[in-house]
N, C-alpha and C positions, 0 to 999 in steps of 0.2 A: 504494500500500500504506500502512497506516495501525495502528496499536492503536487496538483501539474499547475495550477496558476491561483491568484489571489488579486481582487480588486478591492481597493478601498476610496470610501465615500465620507468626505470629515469625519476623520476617526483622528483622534488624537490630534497631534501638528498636520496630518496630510488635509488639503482639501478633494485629491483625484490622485489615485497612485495604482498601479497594476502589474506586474512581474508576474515573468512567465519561468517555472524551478526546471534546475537540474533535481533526475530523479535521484541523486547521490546526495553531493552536497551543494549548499548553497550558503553564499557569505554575504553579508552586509556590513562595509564597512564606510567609515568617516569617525567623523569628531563627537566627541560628546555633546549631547544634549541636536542630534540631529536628528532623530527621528528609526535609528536600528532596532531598538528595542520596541518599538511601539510597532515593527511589522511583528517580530516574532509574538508581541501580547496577541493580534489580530490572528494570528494560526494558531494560538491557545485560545482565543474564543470561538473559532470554528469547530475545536475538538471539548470544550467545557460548557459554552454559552456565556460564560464569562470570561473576566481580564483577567488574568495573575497577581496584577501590579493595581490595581484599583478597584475596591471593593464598592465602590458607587459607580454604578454602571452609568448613569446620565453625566458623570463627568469624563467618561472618552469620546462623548461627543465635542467635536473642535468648537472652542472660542467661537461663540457667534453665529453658531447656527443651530439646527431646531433637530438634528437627527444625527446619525451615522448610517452604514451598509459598509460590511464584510463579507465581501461575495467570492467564496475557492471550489474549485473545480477539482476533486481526488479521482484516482483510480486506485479501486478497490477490488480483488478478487475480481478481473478485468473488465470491469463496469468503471462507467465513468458517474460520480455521485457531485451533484453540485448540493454545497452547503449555504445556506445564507442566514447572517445574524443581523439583527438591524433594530435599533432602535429611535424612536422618534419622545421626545421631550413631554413629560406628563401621560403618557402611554405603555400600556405595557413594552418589553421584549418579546422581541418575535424571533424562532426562531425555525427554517423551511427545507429541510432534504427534496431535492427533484423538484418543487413547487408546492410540496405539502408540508402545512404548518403543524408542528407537531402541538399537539394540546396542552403537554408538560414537558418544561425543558429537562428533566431530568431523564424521559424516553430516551432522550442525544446520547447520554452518558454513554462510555464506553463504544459508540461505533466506529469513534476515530481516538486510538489509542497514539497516546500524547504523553510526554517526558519532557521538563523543561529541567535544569539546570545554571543560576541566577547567584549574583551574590546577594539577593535577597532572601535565598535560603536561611542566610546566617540567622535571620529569624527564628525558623527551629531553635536554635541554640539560646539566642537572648528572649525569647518571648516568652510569655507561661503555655501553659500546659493546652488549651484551645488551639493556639497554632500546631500544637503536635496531634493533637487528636485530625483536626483538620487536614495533615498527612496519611495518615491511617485513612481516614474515610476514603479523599480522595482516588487511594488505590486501589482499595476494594471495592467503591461507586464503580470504577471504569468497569470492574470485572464481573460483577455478582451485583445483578438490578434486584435480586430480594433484598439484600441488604441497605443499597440505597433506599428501599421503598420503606422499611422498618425503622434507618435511620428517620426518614422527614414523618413518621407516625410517630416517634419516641418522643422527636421535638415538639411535636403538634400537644402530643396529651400532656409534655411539660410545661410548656406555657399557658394550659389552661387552667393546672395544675397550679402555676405559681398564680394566677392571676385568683382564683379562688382564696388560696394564703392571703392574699392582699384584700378579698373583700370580707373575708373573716376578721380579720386583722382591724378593718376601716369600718366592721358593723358590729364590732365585739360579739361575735358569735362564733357556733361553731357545729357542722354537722361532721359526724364522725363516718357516718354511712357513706356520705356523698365524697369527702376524700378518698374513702377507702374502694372506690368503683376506681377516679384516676391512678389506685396504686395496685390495682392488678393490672390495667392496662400498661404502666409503665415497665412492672414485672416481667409482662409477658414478650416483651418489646426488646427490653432492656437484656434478658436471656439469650434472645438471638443473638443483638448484636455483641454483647458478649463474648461468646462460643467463638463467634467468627474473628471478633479482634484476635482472641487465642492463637485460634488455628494457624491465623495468618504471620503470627509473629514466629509461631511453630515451623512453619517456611521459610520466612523472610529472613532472621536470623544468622543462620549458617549462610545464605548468600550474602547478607552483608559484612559479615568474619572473610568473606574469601574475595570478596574487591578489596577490602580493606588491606586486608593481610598484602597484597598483590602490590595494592598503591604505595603501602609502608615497608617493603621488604618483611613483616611480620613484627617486626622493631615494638610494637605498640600493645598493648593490652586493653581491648576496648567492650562497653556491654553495652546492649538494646536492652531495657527492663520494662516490662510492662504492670503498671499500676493501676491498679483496681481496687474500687469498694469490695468487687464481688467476686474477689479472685478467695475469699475466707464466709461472706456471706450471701444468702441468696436477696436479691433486693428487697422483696417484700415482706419480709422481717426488718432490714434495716428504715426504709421508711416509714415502720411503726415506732422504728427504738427512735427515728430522730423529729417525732413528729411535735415532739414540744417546741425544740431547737427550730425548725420550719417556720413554727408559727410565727416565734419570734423575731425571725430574720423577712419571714414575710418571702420564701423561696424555697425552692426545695436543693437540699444541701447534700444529698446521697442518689446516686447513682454514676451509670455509665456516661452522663456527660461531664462527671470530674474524672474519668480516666484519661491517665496520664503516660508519655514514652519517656523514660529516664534515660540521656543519653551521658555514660557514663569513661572515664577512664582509668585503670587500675583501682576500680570501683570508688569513685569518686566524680562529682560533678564538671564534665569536660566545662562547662561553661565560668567556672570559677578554676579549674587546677589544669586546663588543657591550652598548649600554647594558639596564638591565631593560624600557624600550620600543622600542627593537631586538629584543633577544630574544622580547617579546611578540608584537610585529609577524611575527617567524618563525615564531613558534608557528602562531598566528591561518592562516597564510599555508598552513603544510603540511597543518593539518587540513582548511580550505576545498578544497585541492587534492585530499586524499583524498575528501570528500564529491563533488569534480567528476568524480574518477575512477573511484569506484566507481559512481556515476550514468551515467557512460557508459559501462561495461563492463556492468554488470550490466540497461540498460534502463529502471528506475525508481528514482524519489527513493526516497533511505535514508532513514529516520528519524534525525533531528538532535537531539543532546543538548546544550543549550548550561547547561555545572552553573558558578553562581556567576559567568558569563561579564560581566554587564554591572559588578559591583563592579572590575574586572580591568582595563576599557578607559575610552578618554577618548573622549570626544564623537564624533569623527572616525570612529571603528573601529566604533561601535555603529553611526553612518551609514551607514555602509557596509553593515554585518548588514542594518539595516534595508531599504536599499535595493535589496537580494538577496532577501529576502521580498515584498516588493513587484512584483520582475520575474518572482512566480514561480520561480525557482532552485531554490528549498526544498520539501519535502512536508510530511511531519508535525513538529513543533519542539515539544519542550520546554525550558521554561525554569525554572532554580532562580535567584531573588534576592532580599535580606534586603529591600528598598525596596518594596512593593506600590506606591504611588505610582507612583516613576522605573518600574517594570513597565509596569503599565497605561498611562502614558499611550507607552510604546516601542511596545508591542503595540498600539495601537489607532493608533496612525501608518502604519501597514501595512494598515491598512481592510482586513484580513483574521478571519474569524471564530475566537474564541477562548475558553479559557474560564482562571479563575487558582481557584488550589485553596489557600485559608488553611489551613496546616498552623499 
């Protein structure tokens, strides 16, 4: 699977922009703050419906006008799939395979399997615990639509769930019956997704020990932890023990939306005792492992976003990219960086066909 081309309509800084890819690699390169990273956001909203990099979707519409359109053309299992995202100002997103709009953007999930690779990642590492969950989902949305679909059920009965806390709260009262309907629902919710975060880290794990080890020489002693309320209890015991504690906070304080990935080093928090090429090295490590894992779950190479990747790394680490394009590992690769030089001669070391887009 591949993008054969992509058109943009005020999306970010473009007001009209359209390029047509090599099915290997393809570069975009210039100066900072030009406009590279805002194509590869637009090939992550044709494969998520959303941005990477902007969590309010009406702000990648450009300065001054009333809409956007991301319009890419894949070929997929030898069909040709046009994708189109597009949003207009005070209106929903829309989002259209072939000409049909799909009902729920989350249908899209997983048809156009997508890896990006950012030093925005670094987040993982400094942010709390919702950024790492937000990873976890992400990979298992692409791959497993039960799970997505139990995920936005979990959220739905939790914030109706808190919103009751809050009118109890605001009318001093209290039914015990009618909480206790939202906490089977979240129970029964919560168990799924659960099981699957397990399972998944049950897999994912030893592939991320073996990019790592790979990136590192083995040099490093690193752990994936996965934390849970309900890795000791079942949920709906716990949200009876903490239903006092709820009241008072006015939310609900126990379940699988406080589950957490401890990312750790010689069992200790990389984020406080791991240097920023440690850290890096982790980084590099988890997303290669997610490119490995969704490639073997889902059957074919994702499309690879590597935004601003080679300014990021030394010598070593690029080698390494490099020498995973070479073995074939990879399908379709984009690349964002300010050097067209250090570019070209990276991508032409891989005696693979390519093409670089001067923005």
């Amino acid at each position: 699977m591949y993008l054969k081309k992509i058109s943009l309509f005020n999306y970010k800084n473009f007001s009209e922009a359209n390029f047509d890819f090599d099915d290997k690699i393809n570069c975009f390169v210039g100066k900072n703050g030009i406009g590279k990273t805002n194509v590869l956001d637009a090939i992550y909203h044709l494969a998520y419906g959303k941005s990477y990099f902007n969590p309010l979707a009406v702000q990648n519409i450009k300065h001054g006008e009333d809409f956007f359109v991301i319009d890419g053309e894949f070929e997929k299992a030898t069909r040709t799939e046009q994708i189109v995202c597009s949003l207009k100002k005070t209106q929903k997103k829309i989002l259209k395979r072939n000409g049909k709009q799909y009902e729920k953007l989350s249908d899209h999930i997983g048809f156009i399997p997508l890896v990006i690779i950012s030093p925005a990642d670094s987040d993982l590492i400094v942010e709390g615990s919702e950024t790492r969950r937000k990873f976890i989902d992400s990979v298992l949305s692409q791959l497993d639509s039960e799970y997505l679909q139990k995920l936005i059920q979990y959220h739905k009965v939790l914030s109706q769930r808190n919103a009751l806390l809050k009118y109890f709260a605001l009318n001093q009262t209290f039914e015990k019956d009618t909480i206790s309907i939202y906490d089977e629902q979240l129970d029964g919710f919560g168990k799924i997704i659960f099981e699957k975060r397990k399972a998944f880290l049950a897999d994912f794990v030893p592939i991320f020990n073996k990019h790592h080890q790979s990136i590192t020489g083995a040099e490093e002693d690193v752990q994936l932890v996965y934390e849970s309320h309900l890795i000791d209890n079942d949920l709906l015991t716990l949200l009876k023990e903490n239903i006092s504690k709820d009241r008072v906070l006015h939310y609900t304080s126990v379940g699988i939306h406080k589950d957490d990935l401890s990312f750790e080093i010689d069992h200790h928090p990389i984020k406080k005792f791991g240097s920023q090429g440690q850290q890096k090295s982790f980084l590099i490590a988890l997303k290669l492992a997610q490119f490995e894992f969704v490639k073997n779950q889902s059957g074919e190479n994702p499309i690879l976003l590597f935004d601003d990747i080679f300014d990021k790394l030394d010598e070593i680490r690029v080698a390494k990219i490099v020498e995973m394009v070479n073995n074939d590992t990879f399908g379709q690769l984009f690349i964002s960086d300010t050097h067209p030089e250090r570019t070209e001669t990276i991508v032409k070391s891989t005696l693979q066909s390519y093409k670089i887009f001067n923005l």
